[in-house]
N, C-alpha and C positions, 0 to 999 in steps of 0.2 A: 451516358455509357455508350459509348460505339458498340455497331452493331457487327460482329465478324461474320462471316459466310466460310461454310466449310469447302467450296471448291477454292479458297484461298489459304486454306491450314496448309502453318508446314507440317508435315509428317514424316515418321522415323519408322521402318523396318522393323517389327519385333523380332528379331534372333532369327530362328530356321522359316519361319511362317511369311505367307503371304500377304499380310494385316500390314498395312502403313497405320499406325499412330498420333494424333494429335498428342503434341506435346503434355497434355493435361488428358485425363480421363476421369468420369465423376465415379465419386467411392460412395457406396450406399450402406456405410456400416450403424449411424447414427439413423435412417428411415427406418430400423429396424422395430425402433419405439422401444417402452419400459420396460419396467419391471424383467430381465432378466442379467445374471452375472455380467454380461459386458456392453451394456445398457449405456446409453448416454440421457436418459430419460426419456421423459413422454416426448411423444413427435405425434403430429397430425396428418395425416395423409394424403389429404390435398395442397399442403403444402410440398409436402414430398413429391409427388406428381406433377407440381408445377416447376420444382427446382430441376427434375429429368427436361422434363422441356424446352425448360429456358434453358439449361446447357447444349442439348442438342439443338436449339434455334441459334446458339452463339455459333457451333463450330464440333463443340467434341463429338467427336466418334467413337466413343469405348466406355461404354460400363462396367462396375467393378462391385461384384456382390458376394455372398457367402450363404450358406443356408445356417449359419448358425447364429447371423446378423436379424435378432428379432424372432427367432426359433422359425424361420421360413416365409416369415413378414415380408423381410425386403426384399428376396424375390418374388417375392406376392406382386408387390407393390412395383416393380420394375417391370413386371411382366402386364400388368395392367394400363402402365402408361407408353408401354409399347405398344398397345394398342390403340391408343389415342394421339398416333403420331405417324406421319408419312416418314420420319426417319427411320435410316435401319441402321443403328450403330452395331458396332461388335458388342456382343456381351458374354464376361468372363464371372464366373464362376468357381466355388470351390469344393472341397470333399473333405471326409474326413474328423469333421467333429458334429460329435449328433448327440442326442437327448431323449429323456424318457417319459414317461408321462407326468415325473412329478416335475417335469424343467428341468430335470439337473443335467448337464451336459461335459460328455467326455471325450479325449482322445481316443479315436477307432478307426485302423484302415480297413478294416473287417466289413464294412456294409457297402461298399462304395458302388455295387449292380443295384443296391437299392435306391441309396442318396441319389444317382445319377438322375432315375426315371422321376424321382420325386419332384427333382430343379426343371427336368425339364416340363414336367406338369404345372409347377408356381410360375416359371418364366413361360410358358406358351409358348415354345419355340420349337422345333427339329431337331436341331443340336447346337449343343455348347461352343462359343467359338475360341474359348481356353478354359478346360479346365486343370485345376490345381490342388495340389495335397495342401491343407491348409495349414496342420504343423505335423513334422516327422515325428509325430511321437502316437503309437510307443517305437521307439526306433529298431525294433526288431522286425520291424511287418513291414518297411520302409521298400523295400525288394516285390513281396510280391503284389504290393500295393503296386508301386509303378507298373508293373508287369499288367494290373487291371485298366491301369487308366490308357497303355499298350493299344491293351484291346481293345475297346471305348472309342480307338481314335480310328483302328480300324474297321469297327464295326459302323461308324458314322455316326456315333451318336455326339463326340465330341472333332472338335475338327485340330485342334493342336493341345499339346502339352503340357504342362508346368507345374513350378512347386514354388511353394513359399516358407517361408524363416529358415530353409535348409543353410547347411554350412556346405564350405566347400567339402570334407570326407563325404557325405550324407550324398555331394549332386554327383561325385565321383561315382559312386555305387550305383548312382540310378540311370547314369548314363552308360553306363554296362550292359544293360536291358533294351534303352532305347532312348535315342535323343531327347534331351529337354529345349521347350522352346524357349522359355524364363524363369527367369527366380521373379517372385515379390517380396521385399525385405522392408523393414524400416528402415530409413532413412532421414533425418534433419539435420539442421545445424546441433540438435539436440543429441541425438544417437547417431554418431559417426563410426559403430563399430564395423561397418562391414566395409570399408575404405583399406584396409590393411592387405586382408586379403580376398575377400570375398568379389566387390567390384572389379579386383586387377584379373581375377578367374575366368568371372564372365566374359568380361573382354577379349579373354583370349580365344577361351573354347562359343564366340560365338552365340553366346547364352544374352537372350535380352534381359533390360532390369524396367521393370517397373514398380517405383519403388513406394513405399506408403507411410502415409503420416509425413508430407514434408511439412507440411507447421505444428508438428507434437501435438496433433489432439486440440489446438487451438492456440495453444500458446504461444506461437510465433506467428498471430494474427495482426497483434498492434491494438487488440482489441481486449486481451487478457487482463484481468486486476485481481490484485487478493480477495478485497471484498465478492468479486463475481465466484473465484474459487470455492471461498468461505459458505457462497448461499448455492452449492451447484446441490438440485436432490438427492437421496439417499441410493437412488437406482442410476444414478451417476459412475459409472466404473472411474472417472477423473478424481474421484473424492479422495480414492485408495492407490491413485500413481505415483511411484514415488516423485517422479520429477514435479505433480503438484506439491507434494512435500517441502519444508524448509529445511534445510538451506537450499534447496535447487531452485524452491519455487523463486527466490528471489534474483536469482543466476540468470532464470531462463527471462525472465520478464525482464532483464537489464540486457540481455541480449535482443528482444523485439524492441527497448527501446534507443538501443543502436540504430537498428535496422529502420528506424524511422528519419531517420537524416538523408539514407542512400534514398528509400521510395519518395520524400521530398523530391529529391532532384529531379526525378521520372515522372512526379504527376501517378502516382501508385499505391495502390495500398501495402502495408506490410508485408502480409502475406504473400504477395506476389513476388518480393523479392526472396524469402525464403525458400520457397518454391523453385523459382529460376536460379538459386543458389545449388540445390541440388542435382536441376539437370545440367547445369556447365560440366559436371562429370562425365566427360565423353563413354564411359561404362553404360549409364544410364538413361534407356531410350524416352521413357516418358512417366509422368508420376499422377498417383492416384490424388486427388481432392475430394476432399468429401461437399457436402451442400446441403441443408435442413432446408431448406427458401430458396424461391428466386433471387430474393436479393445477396442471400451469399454468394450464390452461383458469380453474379454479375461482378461480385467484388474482386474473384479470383479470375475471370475472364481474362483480363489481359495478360495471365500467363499463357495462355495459347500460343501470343507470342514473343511475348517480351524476353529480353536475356540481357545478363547483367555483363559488362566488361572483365576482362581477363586483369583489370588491376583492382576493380571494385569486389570481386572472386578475392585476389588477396588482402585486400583491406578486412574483406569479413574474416576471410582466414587468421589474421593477425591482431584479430580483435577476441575472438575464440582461443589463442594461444595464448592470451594474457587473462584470462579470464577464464581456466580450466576447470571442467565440472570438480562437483565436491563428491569423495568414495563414500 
């Protein structure tokens, strides 16, 4: 595996903020570990620690956490190996969905003077360098939520803005209040819903995208099988998606092994081209990967800076058209 250096990353502008981006940022939703509703299973924690590492020794600059990723695990867990690291990446942050003492965890923009001091005591840090409404819901609080996270930025506890799964009416409202730096949306060859209108939005007003899940959760790794879906634990949230479901699960897995002819010619793993499939969308400044290991880390690496050609973009395009997800 080549080894990149980050005074060599290209980097992209996030929206209004000072932050250049590496193409790829690591997503820490899976270090969150078991047992909770959107669980991906047990994770170990020095692997986790080791997978922060080796992405910031490859190149990326930008972590990407949630405090309801492992009920406050993985910020635990990021703010720990940020301390066992001369790097200082950006690290983003979110608000807005919290939990009780039995684990059960709800939409609430209601606590977010709390949630804030909480993240910034699991992450060890000063302030947030994006934080984000995690989802607009319940969408009536969506106003004076923004309005908190306002202050937040001016108070210095957070130093830029943003929101995630918002539609375009929802960022129109909250930019009434006060700038947004980004949306975070899904995005893959899998879930192209936000291509319509949502990315041509951004684009316009400004607003960066970073966008999450460009390999579905796994499945547009190259590495995906039914038997491995069939044996995933029960604290698995993949168990209950529908896109693991049949008929898609068999959709999506003839779509990664598409995608294994293009990374052939590259010298590439899968994943890598689904990935750089999503940032050819001039909308979209850079996109979350997640990483359980060093060795995933490494696998995805050479999307830092690999990009796929404007005909191999419509070859996927035209292979996606003929092969329409199922309702």
């Amino acid at each position: 595996m080549r080894t990149f250096y980050k005074g060599s990353m290209e980097t992209k502008q996030l929206g209004n903020s000072d932050m250049r981006l590496t193409r790829i940022g690591l997503g820490t939703w899976a270090i969150g570990g078991g047992d909770t509703p959107f669980s991906w299973g047990a994770q170990d924690d020095s692997d986790s620690i080791a997978a922060i590492h080796r992405a910031l020794d490859l190149g990326v600059n930008w972590i990407d956490t949630a405090p309801v990723y492992g009920l406050g695990h993985s910020e635990e867990i990021v703010g720990r190996a940020l301390k066992g690291t001369s790097h200082k990446p950006y690290v983003f942050t979110k608000c807005a969905m919290v939990w009780n003492e039995k684990r059960e965890i709800a939409n609430d923009m209601t606590q977010i003077r709390r949630e804030i001091d909480e993240s910034l005591r699991r992450l060890q840090v000063d302030a947030i360098d994006l934080y984000q409404i995690h989802w607009p819901k319940p969408d009536e609080q969506i106003e004076e939520a923004w309005g908190v996270l306002a202050d937040l930025k001016r108070a210095g506890k957070v130093r830029w803005i943003g929101v995630s799964n918002f539609n375009v009416a929802q960022m129109e409202r909250a930019m009434k209040i006060a700038p947004i730096t980004s949306l975070q949306p899904p995005y893959s060859m899998i879930n192209r819903t936000v291509e319509a209108e949502i990315l041509p939005f951004c684009r316009k007003q400004g607003i960066g995208v970073i966008n999450y899940s460009p390999m579905h959760s796994g499945l547009l790794t190259g590495a995906m099988t039914k038997e491995r879906v069939a044996g995933f634990p029960q604290d698995d949230f993949r168990r209950r998606a529908k896109n693991y479901q049949e008929p898609h699960l068999s959709r999506n897995l003839g779509i990664a092994e598409f995608l294994k002819g293009i990374a052939a010619r590259h010298g590439v793993p899968v994943g890598v081209i689904a990935i750089a499939w999503t940032l050819h969308n001039p909308a979209v400044t850079a996109a979350i990967v997640g990483g359980r290991s060093a060795k995933q880390v490494e696998g995805v690496a050479p999307a830092l800076e690999f990009k796929i050609s404007d005909a191999e973009y419509t070859e996927i395009l035209d292979y996606l058209d003929g092969h329409p997800a199922h309702d």
